[in-house]
Every structure is written in structure tokens, then in C-alpha cells.
C-alpha positions in Angstrom: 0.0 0.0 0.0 2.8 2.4 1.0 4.5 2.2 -2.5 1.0 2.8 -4.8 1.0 5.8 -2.5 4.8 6.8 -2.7 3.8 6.4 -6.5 1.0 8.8 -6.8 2.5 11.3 -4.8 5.7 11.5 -6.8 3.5 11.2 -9.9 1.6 14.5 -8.9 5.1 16.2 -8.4 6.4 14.8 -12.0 3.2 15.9 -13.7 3.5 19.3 -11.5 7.0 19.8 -12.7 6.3 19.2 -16.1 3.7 21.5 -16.5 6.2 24.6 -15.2 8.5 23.0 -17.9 6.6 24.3 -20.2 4.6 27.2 -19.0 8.2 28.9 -17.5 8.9 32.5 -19.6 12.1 32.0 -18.3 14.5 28.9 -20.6 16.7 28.8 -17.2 13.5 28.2 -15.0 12.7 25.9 -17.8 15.9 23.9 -17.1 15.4 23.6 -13.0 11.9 22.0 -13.3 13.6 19.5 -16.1 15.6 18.8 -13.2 12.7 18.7 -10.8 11.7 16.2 -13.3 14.2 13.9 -14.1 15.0 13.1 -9.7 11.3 12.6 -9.5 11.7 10.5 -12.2 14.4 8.5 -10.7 12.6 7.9 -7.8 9.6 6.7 -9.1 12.1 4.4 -11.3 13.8 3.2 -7.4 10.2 2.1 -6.7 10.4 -0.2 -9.5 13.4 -1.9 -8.6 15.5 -0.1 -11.3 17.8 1.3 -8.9 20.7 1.5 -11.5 18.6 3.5 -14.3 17.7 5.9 -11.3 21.0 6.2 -10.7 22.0 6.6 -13.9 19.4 9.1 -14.7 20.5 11.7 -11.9 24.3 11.4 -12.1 24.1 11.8 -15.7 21.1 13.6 -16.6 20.5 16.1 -13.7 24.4 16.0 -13.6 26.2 16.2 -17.1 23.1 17.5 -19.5 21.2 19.6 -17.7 24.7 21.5 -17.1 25.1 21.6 -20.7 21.8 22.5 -20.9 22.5 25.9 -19.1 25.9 26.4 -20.5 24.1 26.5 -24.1 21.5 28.7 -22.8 23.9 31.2 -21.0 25.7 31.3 -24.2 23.2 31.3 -26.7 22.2 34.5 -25.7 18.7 34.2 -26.4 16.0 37.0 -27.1 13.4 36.0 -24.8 11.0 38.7 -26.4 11.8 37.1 -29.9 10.9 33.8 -28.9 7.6 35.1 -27.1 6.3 36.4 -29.9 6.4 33.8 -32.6 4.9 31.7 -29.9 1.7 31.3 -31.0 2.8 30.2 -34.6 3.8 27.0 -32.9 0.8 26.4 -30.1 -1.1 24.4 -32.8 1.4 21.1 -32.3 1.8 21.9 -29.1 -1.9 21.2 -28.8 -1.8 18.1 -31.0 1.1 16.8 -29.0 -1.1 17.5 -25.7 -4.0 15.8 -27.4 -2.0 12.8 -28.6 -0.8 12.3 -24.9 -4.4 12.1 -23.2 -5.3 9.7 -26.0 -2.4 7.3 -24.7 -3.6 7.7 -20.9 -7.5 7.4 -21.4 -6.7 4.1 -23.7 -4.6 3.1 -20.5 -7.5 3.8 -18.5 -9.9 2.0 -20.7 -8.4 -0.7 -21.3 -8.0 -1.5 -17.1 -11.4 -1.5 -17.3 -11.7 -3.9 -20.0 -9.4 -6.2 -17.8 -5.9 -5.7 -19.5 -4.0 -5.1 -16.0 -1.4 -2.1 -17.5 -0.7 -1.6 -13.4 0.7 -4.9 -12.8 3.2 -5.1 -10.3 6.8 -6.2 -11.5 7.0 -9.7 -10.0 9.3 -9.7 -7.3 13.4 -10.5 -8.1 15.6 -12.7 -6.1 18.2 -11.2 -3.6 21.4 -11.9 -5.9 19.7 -10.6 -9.3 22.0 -7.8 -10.3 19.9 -5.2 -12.8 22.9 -3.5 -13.9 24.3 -7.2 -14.9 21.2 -7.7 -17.2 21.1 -4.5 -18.6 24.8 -4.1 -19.3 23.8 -7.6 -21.3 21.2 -6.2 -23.0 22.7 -3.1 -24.5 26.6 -5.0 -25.8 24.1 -7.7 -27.1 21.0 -7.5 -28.3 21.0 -3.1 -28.7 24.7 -3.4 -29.8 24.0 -1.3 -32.9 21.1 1.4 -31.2 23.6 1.9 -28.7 26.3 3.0 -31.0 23.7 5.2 -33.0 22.5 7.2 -29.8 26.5 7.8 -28.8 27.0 8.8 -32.6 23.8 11.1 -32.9 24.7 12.6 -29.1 28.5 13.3 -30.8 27.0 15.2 -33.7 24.8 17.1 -30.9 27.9 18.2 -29.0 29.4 19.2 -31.9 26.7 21.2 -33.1 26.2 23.0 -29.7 29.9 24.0 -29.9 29.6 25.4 -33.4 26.4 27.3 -32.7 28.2 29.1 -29.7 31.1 29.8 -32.2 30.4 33.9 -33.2 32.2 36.1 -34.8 32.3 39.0 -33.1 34.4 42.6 -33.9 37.0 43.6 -31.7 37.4 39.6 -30.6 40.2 38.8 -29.9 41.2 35.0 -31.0 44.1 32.7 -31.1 46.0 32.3 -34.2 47.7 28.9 -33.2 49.7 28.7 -36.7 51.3 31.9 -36.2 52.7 31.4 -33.2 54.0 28.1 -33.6 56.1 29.8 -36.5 57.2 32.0 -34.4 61.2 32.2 -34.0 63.1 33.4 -31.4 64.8 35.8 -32.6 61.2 37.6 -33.3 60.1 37.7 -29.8 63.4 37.6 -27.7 65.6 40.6 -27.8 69.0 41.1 -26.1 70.0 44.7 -24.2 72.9 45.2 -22.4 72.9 48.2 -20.0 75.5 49.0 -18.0 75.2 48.1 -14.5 74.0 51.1 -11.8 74.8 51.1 -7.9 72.6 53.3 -6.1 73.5 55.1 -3.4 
């Protein structure tokens, strides 16, 4: 009993969070409740018995992207006024995407009712069953090749990230690494000799 509450309770907080995902003005606040989102997330995943993917989905999530998340936005430099204002061009998917999503929870819902149990309990696992072990087996096996794809398609994202913070500004100053490697020494290094002073 204590669990199908623990559940609901963090559900309310995940569907809470979510909603100021997407009704922040601010991208920044937008980024916090992600992160509101993705350790409520990992709980509900704990309850589950997936204790590695919860895991996983803080230290790596709430911890590596969510940074880059922030960085990008910091850096971007975005015109929130801009953004606001073409807003409306865009609410019609965001209401189809809305719409698609209460279709998926009222066919959930009806078909409980019809007797397909969608809320079944995950049968319970013995004490030495390590889900890091399956898992680990699972993706070098089985989703050898989709695991390679989503580290390639996550490279070209990083990439592209860097190249969009990449402006050409006036008055910048940047480094001209072949121009100083062909440097010489006699171009930067010059001798004097002075004579030598004693002060009184």
C-alpha cells in the first residue's frame, strides 16, 4: 500500500513539474523544473526496482546534460522577447502533442477497465539478481547497434552545440595557433645590455 501511494505522490510532483516545464517564460527556470523532473523520475524508477537506471538518470542527466543544458543557454544569448512572440505560430502542435498524450492515458485507463491489467506489479526479483548485470547484457548484445547510433547522434549534438556558440564578433580577440607556432626566437626575444647602476 505504502508504494501505490509513494507512487502517486511523486506522480503529482512529475506531472506538476512538467507543467512549469513548459509554462516557464524563463528557458533557465525551464531547465530547474527539467531537473525537478528527471530526480522525480528517478525515484519513481527506485520504486520499480531499477535502482541503477535511477541512478544513472541523476548522475548523468540532472548532472552532465542539464549542465550543458545551461551552458548553451547562458551562451546562446537568447531574445526571450523574440521567442515570445512567434509563440503562437507554434501552439497548434503543441496542442496536437497534448492531445496525442491524453489519448495514450485514457486508452490506459480503458483498457484497465476492460481487464488488461497495465498496473501490474513487477514480479518480485531474487536477492542476488543484479539489474545493472542484465542491462549491461542487454545493450553490448542485443541493442549493440542502437547503442552505438544514440552515442554517434549525441556526438553530432555536442558538436553542433559547440559550433552554434562559435560567433564572430568585432573587436574579438582569438588565437592564431599557426602563427605562433612559426614564431622564432629571434622575433620575440631581444638582447640589451645596460650598463650596471649602484645606487646610493
Amino acid at each position: 500500500m505504502l508504494p501505490l501511494i509513494l507512487f502517486y505522490c511523486f506522480g503529482a510532483i512529475l506531472l506538476g513539474a512538467a507543467l512549469g516545464v513548459i509554462t516557464a517564460r524563463n528557458p533557465v527556470h525551464c531547465a530547474l523544473w527539467l531537473v525537478l523532473c528527471f530526480v522525480t523520475s528517478a525515484v519513481i524508477w527506485m520504486l520499480m526496482e531499477a535502482e541503477f537506471l535511477a541512478l544513472v538518470l541523476v548522475l548523468v542527466y540532472v548532472g552532465a546534460v542539464m549542465v550543458l543544458f545551461l551552458f548553451v543557454l547562458m551562451m546562446l544569448d537568447l531574445n526571450l522577447e523574440q521567442l515570445r512572440a512567434g509563440f503562437t505560430r507554434y501552439a497548434w502542435l503543441g496542442w496536437l502533442v497534448a492531445a496525442v498524450v491524453v489519448l495514450e492515458i485514457v486508452g490506459v485507463v480503458l483498457g484497465q477497465r476492460l481487464g488488461v491489467n497495465a498496473l501490474r506489479s513487477p514480479t518480485p526479483l531474487p536477492a542476488n539478481y543484479s539489474n545493472t548485470t542484465a542491462l549491461g547484457t542487454l545493450l553490448y548484445t542485443h541493442y549493440f547497434y542502437p547503442f552505438e547510433i544514440a552515442a554517434m547522434l549525441l556526438l553530432v549534438a555536442i558538436v553542433a552545440a559547440i559550433a552554434l556558440t562559435l560567433r564572430h564578433r568585432q573587436g574579438l580577440k582569438v588565437q592564431d595557433v599557426a602563427r605562433q607556432v612559426a614564431v622564432e626566437a629571434s622575433e620575440r626575444v631581444r638582447m640589451v645590455k645596460m650598463p650596471a647602476e649602484r645606487r646610493e
